[in-house]
C-alpha positions as CSV (number, residue, x, y, z in Angstrom):
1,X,103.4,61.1,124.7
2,X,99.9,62.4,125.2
3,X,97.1,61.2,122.9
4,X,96.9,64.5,121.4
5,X,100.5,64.5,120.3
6,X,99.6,61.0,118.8
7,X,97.0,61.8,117.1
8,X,98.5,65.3,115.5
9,X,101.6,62.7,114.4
10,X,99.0,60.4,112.9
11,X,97.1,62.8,110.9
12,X,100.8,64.0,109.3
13,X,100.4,62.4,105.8
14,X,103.8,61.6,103.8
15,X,102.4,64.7,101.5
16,X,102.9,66.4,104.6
17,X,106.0,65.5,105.1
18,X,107.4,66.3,101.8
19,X,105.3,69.7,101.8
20,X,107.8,70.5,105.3
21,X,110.7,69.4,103.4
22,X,110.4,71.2,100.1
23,X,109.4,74.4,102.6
24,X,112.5,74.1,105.0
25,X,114.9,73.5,101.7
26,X,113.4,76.7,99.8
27,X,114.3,78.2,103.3
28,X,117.8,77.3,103.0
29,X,117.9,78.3,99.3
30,X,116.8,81.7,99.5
31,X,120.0,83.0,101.6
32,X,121.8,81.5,98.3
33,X,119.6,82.4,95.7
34,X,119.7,86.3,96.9
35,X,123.1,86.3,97.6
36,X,124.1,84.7,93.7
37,X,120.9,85.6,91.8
38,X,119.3,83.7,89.5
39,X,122.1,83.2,86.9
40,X,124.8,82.3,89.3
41,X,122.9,79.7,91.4
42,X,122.8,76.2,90.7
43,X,121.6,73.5,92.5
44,X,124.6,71.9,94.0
45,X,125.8,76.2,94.8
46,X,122.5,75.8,96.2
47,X,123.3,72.9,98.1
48,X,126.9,73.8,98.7
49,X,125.6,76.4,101.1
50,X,123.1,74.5,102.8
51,X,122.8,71.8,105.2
52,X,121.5,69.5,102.6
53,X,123.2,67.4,99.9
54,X,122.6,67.5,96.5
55,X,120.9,64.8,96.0
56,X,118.3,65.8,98.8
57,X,117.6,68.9,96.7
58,X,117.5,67.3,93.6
59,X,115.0,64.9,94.9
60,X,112.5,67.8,95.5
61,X,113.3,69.8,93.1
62,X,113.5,68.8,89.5
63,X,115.9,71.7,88.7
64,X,117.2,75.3,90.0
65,X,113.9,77.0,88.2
66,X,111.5,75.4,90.1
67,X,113.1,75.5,93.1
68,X,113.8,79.2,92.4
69,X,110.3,79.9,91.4
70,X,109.0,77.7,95.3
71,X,111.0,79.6,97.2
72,X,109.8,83.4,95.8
73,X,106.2,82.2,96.0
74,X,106.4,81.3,99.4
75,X,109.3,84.4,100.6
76,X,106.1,86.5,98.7
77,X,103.0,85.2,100.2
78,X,104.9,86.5,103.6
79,X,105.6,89.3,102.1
80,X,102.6,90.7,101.2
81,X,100.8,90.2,104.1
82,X,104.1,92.5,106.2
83,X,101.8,95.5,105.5
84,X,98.5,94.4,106.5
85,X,99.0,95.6,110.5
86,X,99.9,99.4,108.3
87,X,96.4,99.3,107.0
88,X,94.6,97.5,110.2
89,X,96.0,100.1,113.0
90,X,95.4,103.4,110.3
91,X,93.2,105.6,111.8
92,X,94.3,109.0,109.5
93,X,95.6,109.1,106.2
94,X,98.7,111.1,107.4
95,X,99.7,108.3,109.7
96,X,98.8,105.7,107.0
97,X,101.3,107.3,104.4
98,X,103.9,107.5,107.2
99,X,103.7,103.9,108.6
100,X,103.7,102.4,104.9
101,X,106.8,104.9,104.2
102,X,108.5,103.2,107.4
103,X,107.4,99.7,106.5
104,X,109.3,99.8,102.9
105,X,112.3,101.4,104.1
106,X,112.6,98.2,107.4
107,X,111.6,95.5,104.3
108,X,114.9,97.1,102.0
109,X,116.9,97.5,105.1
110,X,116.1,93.8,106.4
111,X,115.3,91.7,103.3
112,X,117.3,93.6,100.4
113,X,119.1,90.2,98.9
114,X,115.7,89.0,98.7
115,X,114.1,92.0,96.9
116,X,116.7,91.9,94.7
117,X,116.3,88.1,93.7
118,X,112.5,89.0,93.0
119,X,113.8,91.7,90.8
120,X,116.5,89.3,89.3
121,X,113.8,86.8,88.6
122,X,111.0,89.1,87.0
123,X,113.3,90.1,84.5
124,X,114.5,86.9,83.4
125,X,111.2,86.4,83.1
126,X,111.3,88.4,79.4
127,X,113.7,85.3,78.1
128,X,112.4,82.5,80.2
129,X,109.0,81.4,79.0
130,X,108.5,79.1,82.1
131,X,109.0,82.2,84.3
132,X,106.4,83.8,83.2
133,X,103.1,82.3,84.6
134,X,104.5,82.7,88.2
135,X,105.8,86.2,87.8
136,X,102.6,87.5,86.7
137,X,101.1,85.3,89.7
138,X,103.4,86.9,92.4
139,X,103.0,90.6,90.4
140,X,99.2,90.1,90.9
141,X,99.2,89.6,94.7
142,X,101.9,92.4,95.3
143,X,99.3,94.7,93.3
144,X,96.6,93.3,95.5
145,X,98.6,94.0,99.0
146,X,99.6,98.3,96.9
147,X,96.0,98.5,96.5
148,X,94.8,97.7,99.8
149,X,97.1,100.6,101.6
150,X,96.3,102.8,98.6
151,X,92.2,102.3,99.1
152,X,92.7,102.5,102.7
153,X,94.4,106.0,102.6
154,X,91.9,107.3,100.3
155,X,88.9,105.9,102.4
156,X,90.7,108.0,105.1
157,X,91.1,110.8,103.1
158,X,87.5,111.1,102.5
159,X,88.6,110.7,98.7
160,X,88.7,108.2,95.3
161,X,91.4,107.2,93.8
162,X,92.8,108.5,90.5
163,X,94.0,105.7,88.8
164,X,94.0,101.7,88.3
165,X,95.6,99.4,90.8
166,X,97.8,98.7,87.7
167,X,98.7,101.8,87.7
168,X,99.4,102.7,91.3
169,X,101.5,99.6,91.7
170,X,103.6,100.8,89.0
171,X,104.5,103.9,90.4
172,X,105.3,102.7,93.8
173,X,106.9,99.3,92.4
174,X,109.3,102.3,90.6
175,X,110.0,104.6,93.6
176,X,110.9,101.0,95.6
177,X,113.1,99.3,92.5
178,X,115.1,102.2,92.5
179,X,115.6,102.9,96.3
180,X,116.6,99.4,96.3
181,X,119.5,99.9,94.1
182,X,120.5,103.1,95.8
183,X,120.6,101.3,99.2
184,X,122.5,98.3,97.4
185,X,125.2,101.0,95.8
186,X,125.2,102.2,99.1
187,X,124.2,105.7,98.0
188,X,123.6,108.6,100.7
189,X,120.3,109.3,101.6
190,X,118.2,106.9,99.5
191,X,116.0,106.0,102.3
192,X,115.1,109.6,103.8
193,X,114.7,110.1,99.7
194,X,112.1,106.9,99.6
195,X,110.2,107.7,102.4
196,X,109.7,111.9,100.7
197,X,108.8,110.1,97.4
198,X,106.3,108.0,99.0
199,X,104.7,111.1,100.8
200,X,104.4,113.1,98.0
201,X,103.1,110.5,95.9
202,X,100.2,109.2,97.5
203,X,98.1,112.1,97.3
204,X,98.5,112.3,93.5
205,X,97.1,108.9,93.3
206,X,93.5,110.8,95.0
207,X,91.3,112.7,92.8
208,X,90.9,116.6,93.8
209,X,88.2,116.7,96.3
């Protein structure tokens, strides 16, 4: 073992350790929890389809909400950072619109059981008071990650925007909700549809040069 091996094993704390743990068990989880949804998922289902007992996941979890509430912070601090390469390599506001229309069509294609736990878990959030801190949390940085592409495209339109980020999340968070469900009832054309939707909105979100 070289010394800098032993050293980077050293420095490994046993917060560390149980940091890895709780991540590679929220891992696990999350094929579950968007498969069964928040209501139908309980710790030992959770376990039941994992490679870990249920003990193990009771031990880092307390119970299925916070373990449910882990794993959709950490699945959405990847997730808002899949569009930052669409606002990085944007060099017209065409192309902009375009590779952000593409980029949400690939994220319901690839990740829809986990869209749809998101989904699942923001409107529990209206009966379950402990929801609520981390929803707003996680709404916050997905508004943040809409905003960015949105000020981006108007920079590149040589134009301001029209309305809030509030605002502008809302209307995109719409168009996305409901192409999910299309996709998930397997409905023809809900993707081509998206990708229109996305186009035509964006430059109402500009004000008239």
């Amino acid at each position: 073992m070289s010394p800098d091996m032993t050293t980077a094993t050293a420095r490994r704390t046993p917060a560390d350790k149980h940091d890895e743990r709780r991540r590679a068990l929220a891992d696990s989880a999350l094929r579950t929890l968007g498969e069964l949804g928040y209501a139908r998922a309980s710790l030992r289902e959770i376990a039941n389809n994992s490679e870990f007992s249920h003990g193990v996941v009771h031990y880092y979890f307390h119970d299925k909400l916070e373990l449910i509430v882990y794993c959709v912070r950490q699945y959405k601090a990847t997730c808002v950072h899949r569009y930052d390469g669409v606002v990085a390599d944007a060099t017209t506001a065409d192309g902009l619109v375009a590779a952000f229309a593409d980029k949400l069509v690939e994220t319901i294609v690839e990740e829809a059981p986990m869209h749809r736990l998101w989904y699942d878990l923001r409107s529990q959030s209206m009966f379950e008071v402990s929801l609520r801190e981390a929803v707003l949390q996680i709404d916050q940085t997905l508004e943040d990650m809409v905003w960015r592409v949105v000020s981006t495209y108007a920079d590149l339109a040589g134009a301001a925007p029209a309305m809030t980020p509030h605002v502008a999340y809302g209307l995109l968070d719409g168009l996305f909700q409901q192409a999910l469900l299309g996709y998930l009832c397997e409905r023809e054309g809900v993707l081509d549809d998206l990708r229109a939707q996305v186009h035509d909105l964006m430059p109402v979100l500009l004000r008239p040069a």
